[in-house]
C-alpha positions as CSV (number, residue, x, y, z in Angstrom):
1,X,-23.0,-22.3,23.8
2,X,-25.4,-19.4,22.8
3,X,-26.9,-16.6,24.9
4,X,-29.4,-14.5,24.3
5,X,-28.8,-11.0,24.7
6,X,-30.6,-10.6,28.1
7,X,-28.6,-13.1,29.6
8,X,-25.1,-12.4,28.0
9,X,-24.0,-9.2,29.3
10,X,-22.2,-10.6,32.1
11,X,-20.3,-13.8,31.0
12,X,-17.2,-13.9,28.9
13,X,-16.6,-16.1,26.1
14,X,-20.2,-16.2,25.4
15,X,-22.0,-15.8,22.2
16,X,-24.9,-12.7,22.4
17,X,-27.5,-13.8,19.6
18,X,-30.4,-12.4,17.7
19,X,-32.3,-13.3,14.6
20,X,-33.0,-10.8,12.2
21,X,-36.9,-10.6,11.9
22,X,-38.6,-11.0,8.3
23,X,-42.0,-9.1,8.9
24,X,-44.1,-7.3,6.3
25,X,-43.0,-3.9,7.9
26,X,-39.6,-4.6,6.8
27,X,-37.6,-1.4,5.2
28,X,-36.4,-2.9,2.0
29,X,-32.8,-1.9,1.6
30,X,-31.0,0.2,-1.1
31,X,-29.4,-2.5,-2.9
32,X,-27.1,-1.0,-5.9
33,X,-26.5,-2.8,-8.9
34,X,-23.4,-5.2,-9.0
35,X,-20.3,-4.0,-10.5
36,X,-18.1,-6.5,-12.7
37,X,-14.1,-6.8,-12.6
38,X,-14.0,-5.5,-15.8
39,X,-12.5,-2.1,-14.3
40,X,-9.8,-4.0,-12.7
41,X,-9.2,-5.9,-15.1
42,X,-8.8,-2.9,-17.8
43,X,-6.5,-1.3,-15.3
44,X,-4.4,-4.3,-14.9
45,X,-4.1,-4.7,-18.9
46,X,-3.2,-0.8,-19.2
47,X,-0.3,-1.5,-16.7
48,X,1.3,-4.1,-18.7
49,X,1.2,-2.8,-21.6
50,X,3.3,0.4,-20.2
51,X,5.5,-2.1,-18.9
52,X,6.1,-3.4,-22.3
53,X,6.2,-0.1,-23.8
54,X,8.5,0.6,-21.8
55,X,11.5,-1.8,-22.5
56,X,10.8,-2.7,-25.8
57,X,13.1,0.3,-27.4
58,X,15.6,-1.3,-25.5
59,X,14.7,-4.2,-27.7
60,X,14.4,-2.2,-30.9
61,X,17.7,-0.4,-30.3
62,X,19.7,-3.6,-29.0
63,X,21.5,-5.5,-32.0
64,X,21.5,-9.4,-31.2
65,X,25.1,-9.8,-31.6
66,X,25.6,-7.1,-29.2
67,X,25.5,-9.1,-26.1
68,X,28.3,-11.5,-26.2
69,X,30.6,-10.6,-23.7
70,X,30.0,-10.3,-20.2
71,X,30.6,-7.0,-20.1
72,X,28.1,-5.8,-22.2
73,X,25.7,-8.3,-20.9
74,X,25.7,-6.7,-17.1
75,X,25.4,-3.2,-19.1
76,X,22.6,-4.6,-21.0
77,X,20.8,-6.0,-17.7
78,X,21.5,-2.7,-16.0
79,X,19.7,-0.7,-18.3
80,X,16.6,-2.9,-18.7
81,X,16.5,-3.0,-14.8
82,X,16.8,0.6,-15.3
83,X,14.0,1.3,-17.2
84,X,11.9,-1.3,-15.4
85,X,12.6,0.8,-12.4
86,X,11.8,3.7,-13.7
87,X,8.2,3.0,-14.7
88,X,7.4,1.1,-11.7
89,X,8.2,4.8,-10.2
90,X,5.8,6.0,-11.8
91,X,3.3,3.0,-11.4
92,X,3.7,3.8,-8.0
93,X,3.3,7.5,-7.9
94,X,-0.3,6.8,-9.7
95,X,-1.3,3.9,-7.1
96,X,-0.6,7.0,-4.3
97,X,-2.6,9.4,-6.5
98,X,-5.9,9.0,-5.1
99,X,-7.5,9.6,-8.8
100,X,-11.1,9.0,-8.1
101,X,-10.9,6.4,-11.2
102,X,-8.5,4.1,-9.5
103,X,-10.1,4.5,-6.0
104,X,-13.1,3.4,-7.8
105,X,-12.1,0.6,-9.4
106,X,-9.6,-0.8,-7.4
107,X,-10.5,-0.2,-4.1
108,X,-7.8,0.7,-0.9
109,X,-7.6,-3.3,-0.2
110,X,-6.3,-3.9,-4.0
111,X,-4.3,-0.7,-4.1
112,X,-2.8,-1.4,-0.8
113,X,-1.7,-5.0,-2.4
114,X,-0.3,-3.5,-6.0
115,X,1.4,-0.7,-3.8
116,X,3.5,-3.3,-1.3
117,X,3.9,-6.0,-4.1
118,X,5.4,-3.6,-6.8
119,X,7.6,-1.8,-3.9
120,X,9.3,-5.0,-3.3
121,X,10.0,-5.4,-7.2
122,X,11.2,-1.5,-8.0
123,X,13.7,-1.9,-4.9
124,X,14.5,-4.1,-6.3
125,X,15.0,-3.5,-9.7
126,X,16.9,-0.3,-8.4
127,X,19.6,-2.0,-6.7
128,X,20.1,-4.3,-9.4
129,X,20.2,-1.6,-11.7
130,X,23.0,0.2,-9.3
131,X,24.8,-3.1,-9.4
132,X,25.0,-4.5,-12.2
133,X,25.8,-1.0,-13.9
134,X,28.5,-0.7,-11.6
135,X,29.9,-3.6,-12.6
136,X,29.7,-3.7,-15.8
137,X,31.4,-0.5,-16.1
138,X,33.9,-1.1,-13.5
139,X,34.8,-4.4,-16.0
140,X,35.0,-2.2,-18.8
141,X,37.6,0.5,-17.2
142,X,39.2,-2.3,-15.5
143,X,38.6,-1.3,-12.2
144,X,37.0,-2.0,-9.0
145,X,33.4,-1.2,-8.4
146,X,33.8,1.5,-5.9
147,X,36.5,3.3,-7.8
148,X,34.3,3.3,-10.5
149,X,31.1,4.9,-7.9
150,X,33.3,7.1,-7.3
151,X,34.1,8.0,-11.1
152,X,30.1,8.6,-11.6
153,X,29.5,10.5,-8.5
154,X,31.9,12.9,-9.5
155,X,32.2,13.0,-13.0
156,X,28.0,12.4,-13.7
157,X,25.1,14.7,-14.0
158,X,22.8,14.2,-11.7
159,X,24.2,11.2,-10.4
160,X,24.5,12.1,-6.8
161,X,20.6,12.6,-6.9
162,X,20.3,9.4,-8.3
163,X,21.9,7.3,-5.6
164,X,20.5,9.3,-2.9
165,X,16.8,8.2,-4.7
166,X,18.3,4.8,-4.4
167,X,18.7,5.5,-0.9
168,X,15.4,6.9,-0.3
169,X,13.6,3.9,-1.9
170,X,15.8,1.5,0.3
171,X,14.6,3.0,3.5
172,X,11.0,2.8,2.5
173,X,11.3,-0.8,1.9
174,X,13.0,-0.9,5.2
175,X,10.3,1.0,7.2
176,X,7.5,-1.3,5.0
177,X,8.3,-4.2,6.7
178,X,5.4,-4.9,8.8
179,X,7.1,-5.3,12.0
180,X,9.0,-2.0,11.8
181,X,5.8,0.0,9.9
182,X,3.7,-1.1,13.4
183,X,6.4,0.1,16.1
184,X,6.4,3.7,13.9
185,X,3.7,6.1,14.7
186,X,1.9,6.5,12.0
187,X,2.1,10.0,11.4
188,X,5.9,9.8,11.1
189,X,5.6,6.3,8.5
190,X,2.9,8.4,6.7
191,X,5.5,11.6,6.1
192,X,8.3,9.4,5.1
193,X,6.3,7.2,3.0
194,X,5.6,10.5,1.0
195,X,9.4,10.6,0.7
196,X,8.6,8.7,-2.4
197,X,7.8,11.7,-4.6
198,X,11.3,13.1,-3.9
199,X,12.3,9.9,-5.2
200,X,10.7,10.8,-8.6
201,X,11.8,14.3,-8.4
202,X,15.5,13.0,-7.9
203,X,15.0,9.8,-10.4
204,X,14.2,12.0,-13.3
205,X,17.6,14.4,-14.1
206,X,19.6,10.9,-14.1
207,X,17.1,9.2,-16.4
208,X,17.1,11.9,-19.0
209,X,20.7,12.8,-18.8
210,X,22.0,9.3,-18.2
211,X,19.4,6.8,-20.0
212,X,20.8,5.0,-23.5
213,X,17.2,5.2,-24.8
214,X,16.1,8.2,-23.4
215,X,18.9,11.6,-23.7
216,X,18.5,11.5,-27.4
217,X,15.9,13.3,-28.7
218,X,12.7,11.4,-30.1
219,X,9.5,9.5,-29.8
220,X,10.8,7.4,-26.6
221,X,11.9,10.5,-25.0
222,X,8.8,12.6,-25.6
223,X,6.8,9.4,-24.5
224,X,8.7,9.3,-21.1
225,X,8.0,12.8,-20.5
226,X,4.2,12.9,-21.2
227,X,4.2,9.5,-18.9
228,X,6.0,11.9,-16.3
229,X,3.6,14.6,-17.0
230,X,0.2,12.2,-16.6
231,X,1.1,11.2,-13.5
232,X,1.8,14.8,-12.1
233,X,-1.5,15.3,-13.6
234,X,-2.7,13.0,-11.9
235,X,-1.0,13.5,-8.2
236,X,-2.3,17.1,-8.4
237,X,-5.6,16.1,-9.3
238,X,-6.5,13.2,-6.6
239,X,-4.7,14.8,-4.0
240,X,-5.4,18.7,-4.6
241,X,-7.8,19.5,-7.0
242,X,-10.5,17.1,-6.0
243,X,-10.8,17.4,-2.7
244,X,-10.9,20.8,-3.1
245,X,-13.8,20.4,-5.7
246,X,-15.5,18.2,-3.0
247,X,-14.9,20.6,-0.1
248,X,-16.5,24.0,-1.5
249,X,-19.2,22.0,-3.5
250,X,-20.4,20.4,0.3
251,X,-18.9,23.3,2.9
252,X,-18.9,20.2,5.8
253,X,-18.9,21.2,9.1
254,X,-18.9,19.6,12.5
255,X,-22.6,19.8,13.8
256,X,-22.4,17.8,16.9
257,X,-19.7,15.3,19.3
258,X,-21.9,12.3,20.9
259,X,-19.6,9.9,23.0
260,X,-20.8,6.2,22.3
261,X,-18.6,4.9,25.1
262,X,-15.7,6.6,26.9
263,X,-13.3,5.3,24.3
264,X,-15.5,6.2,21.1
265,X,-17.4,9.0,19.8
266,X,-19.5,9.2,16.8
267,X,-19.2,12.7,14.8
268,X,-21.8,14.4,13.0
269,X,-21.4,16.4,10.0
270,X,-23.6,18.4,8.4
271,X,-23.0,20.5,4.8
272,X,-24.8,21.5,1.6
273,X,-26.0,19.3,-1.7
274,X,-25.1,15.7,0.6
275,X,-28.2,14.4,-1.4
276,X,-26.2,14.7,-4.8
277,X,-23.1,12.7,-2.7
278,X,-22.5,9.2,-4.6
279,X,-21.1,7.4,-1.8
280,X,-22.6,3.8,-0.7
281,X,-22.1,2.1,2.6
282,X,-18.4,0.7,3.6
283,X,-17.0,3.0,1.7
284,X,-14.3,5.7,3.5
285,X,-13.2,9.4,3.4
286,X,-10.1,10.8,4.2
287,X,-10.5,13.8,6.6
288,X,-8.7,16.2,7.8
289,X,-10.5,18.6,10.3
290,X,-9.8,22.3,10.0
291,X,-8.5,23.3,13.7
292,X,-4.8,24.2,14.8
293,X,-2.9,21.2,15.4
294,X,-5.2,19.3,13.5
295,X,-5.5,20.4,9.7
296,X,-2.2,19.0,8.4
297,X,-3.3,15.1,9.7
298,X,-6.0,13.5,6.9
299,X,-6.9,10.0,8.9
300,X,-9.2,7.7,7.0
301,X,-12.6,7.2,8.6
302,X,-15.6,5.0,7.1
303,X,-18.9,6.8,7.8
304,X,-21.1,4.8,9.9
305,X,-24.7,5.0,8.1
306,X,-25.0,4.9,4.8
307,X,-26.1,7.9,2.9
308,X,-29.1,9.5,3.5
309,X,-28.9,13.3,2.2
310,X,-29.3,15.4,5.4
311,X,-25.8,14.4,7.3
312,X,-22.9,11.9,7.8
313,X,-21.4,10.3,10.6
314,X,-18.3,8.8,11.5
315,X,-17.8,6.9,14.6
316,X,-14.1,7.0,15.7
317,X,-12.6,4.4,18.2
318,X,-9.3,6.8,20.6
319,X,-6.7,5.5,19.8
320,X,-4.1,7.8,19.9
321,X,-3.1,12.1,20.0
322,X,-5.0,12.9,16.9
323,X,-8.3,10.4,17.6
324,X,-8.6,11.8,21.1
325,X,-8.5,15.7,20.0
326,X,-11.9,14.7,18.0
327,X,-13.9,14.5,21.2
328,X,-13.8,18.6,21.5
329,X,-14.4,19.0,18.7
330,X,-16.4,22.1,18.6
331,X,-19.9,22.5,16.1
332,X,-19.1,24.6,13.3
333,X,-15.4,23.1,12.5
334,X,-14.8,22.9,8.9
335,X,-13.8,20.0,7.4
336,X,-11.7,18.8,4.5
337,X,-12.6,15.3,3.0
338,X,-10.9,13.4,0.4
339,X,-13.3,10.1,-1.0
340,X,-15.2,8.3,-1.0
341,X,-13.0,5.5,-1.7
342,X,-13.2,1.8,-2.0
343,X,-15.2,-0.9,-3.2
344,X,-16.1,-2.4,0.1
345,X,-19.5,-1.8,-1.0
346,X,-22.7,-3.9,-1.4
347,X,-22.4,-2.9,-5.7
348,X,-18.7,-5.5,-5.1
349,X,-20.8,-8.5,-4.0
350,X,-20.6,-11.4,-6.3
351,X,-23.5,-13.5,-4.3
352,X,-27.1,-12.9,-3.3
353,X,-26.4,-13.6,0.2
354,X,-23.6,-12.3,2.8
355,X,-21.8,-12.5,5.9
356,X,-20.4,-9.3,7.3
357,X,-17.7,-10.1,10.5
358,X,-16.7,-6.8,12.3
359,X,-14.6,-6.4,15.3
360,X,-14.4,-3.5,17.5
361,X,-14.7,-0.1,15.7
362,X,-14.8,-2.4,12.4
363,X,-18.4,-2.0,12.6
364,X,-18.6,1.2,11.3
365,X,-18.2,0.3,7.6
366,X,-19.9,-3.1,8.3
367,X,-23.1,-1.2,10.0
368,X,-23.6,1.1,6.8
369,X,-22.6,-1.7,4.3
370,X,-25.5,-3.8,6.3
371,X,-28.3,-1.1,4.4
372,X,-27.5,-2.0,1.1
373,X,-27.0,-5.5,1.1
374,X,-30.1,-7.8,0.2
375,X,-32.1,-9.1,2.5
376,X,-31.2,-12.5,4.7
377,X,-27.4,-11.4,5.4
378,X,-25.5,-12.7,8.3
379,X,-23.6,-10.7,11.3
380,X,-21.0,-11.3,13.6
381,X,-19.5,-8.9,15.6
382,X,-16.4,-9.9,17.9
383,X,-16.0,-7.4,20.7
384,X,-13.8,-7.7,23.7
385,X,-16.5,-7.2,26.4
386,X,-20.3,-6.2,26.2
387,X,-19.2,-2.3,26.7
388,X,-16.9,-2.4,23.5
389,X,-20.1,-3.3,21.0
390,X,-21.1,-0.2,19.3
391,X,-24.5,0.8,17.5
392,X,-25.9,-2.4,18.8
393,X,-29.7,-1.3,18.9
394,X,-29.1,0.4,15.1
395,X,-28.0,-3.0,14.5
396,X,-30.7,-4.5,16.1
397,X,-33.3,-2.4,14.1
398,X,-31.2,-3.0,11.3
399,X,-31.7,-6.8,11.9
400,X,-35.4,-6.6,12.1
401,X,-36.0,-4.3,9.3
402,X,-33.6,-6.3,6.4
403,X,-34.0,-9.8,8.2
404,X,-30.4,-9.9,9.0
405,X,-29.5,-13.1,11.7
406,X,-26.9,-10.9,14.4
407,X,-24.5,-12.5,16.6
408,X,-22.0,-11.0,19.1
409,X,-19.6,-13.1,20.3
410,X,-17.8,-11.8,23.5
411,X,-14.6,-12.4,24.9
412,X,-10.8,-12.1,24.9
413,X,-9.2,-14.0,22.0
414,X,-7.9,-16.9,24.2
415,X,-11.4,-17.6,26.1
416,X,-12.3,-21.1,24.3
417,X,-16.5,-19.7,23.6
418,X,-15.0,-17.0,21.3
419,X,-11.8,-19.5,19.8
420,X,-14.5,-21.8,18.9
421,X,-17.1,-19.9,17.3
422,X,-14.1,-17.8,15.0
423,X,-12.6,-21.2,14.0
424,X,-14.0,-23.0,10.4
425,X,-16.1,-25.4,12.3
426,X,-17.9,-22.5,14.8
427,X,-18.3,-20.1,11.6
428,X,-20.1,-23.3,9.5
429,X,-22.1,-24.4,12.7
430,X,-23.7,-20.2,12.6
431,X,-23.9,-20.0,8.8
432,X,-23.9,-23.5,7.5
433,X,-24.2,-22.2,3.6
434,X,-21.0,-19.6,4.4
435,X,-19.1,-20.8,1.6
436,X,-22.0,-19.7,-0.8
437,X,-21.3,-16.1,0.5
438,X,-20.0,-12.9,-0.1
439,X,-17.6,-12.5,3.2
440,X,-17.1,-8.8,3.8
441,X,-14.6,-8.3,7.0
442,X,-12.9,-5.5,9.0
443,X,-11.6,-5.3,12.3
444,X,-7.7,-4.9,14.1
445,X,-5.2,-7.0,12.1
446,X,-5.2,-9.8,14.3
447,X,-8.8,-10.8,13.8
448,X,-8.6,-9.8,10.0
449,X,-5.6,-12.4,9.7
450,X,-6.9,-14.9,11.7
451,X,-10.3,-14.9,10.3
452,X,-9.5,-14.7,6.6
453,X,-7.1,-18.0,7.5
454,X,-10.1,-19.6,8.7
455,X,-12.6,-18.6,5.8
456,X,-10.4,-20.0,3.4
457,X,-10.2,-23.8,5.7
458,X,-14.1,-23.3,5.3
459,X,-14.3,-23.8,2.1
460,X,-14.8,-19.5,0.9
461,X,-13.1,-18.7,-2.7
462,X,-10.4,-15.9,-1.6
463,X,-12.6,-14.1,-4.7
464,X,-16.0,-13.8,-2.1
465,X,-13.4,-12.5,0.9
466,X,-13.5,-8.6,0.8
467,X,-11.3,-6.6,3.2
468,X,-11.7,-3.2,4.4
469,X,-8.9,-1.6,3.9
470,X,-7.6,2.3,4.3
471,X,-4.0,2.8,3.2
472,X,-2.1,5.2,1.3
């Protein structure tokens, strides 16, 4: 059943609603021009061919009759898996960058996606690399595989670093697993996550010192190295260099603190050239805000209007130490931002029209994406109770001036009015043309996961889903 706003406040499970008006004193929004895959897909392509690159002087080096006892077949394997590893290292490394290029074309939801699936493969390409060289050579000294660990720890340069990088790598896979990554806090995940560039640091002595295609002198080697070399280039740069570039070019400062509710506060920043800022709506920054106890934390944080040259805000939901600390913040507080990142941007759409979902503080992207999106977009905003529904009367004016159609839909996710409406049949029933739709969705997990499940049993190409995403 529907309610209109005036009536809604007080019932749970009910469904606030509004249509956008379409009046000739509509603000016609700042719609960018689309932007194709082509990035991707040239990033994608660059990838696999250093993949290739990468084992084929294994292939050039390896004589065909070489391979014909078993022996020299685990020896074989353990050196391809070796090399494998190796550059998925360093694929890694890049994806954790933050080079401007990659946040631009990729975006955090595809990064985050590249990031988990190739963590899976390089652990396990490194444990099959430990293994099956450990065998092979154990076979070919005639001894058992532990006396022969024992053998390389001892007698091997650089080898002690190497298993302990094998460690390393295992306890990040361990500590990825999504149950365990969600009972961490995630300023202790984040720190160990970054363990990962010890990894590289402790990878590259045994590689150089230990690798059959790469101790001799020569093209392969000198390859390896620049690779090595880019991608510390590259680290320095997204994480170091730019930001820094971004942070004296725009000075940003904390101008003022407003509390939205008593569990969210919107922040408003104020700094120098934000007219020449290229950032567009659902798009994020990583912050870190200049106080004692607070500097050393960047959290990512979409702004929640789109840019408009005089200041930025950020509305930030408490949700734990760090979050709450923002509500004193004082006006003046310098701030560091990395960004902006991500193509959960109106430029990303592949359809004229569009359906935005946001629950909770998932607005915040969603209410600056709504500005630049063309006109006759859909909204639904899924908030626990009437007091948890943010910015409502920008979206309202928002709705009005962009003839958007707005509905909030109220209530706990086990009352049946908010179960039906979220389920394929409730979403078809608000938008009946939703699979002709760009999708663009953020909110907790739960409603991200449940939502996208039923998109997808309404008939919407996983291509028109986009996710708001802020790892790494």
């Amino acid at each position: 059943m529907t309610y209109p706003r005036t009536h809604a406040a007080g019932r749970r499970g009910g469904t606030m609603s509004r249509s956008g008006g379409r009046s000739a004193a509509s603000v016609p929004p700042r719609v960018p021009p689309r932007r194709g895959p082509a990035g991707r897909r040239a990033v994608l392509a660059v990838l696999w061919a250093g993949l290739a690159l990468a084992v084929l002087p294994w292939w050039w080096q390896t004589p065909d009759d070489s391979l014909r006892t078993t022996t020299a077949t685990l020896t074989a394997a353990g050196r391809i898996t070796g090399l494998v590893a190796g550059y998925l290292l360093l694929v890694q490394v890049l994806l954790m960058s933050r080079l401007p290029v990659l946040e631009r074309h990729l975006g955090g939801e595809q990064i985050a996606r590249w990031h988990r699936d190739i963590g899976v493969t390089l652990l396990t390409a490194v444990l099959a690399h430990v293994s099956l060289t450990l065998t092979g050579y154990a076979r070919l000294q005639k001894q058992s595989v532990l006396a022969e660990a024992g053998v390389l720890l001892r007698d091997y340069e650089d080898m002690l670093a190497a298993f302990a990088a094998a460690g390393i790598l295992a306890l990040l896979g361990f500590t990825g697993i999504r149950a365990v990554r969600t009972a961490l806090p995630y300023e202790l995940w984040h720190h160990l996550h970054l363990t990962s560039y010890l990894v590289l640091l402790l990878g590259f002595g045994h590689q150089f010192a230990h690798g059959q295609q790469l101790f001799r002198p020569g093209p392969v080697r000198t390859g390896w190295i620049v690779a090595y070399v880019l991608v510390a280039a590259a680290l320095a740069w997204g994480r170091v260099v730019a930001p820094l570039r971004f942070t004296l070019r725009h000075d940003l400062r904390v101008a003022d603190v407003v509390a939205e509710n008593p569990d969210t506060v919107s922040i408003y920043l104020t700094g120098r050239r934000l007219n020449l800022l290229d950032l567009r709506g659902g798009q994020f920054f990583r912050w870190r805000f200049l106080t004692p106890g607070r500097w050393w934390q960047a959290h990512p944080f979409s702004p929640s209007a789109a840019g408009n040259g005089r200041w930025l805000r950020l509305t930030v939901k408490v949700v734990g130490r760090h979050t709450a600390g923002l509500r004193d913040l004082a006006p003046g507080t310098r701030v560091w931002a990395e960004g902006p990142s991500g193509v959960f941007t109106a430029a990303h759409r592949t359809r004229d029209r569009a359906l935005l979902i946001a629950g909770g503080s998932g607005i915040t992207p969603i209410r600056a994406l709504l500005e630049e999106l063309p006109p006759g977009a859909a909204l639904i905003y899924r908030a626990r109770t009437p007091a948890d529904v943010l910015l409502h009367r920008e979206l309202d004016w928002l709705a009005e001036a962009h003839g958007t159609d707005v509905w909030y839909v109220i209530g706990s996710r086990d009352d049946p009015g908010p179960r039906r409406m979220m389920s394929p049949q409730g979403l078809r029933q608000l938008v009946p043309d939703l699979a002709d739709r760009d999708v663009w969705l953020c909110g907790p997990p739960g409603l991200v996961t449940s939502t996208v499940r039923a998109l997808r049993r309404a008939g919407v190409p996983r291509r028109q889903i986009h996710l708001a995403t802020f790892e790494l």
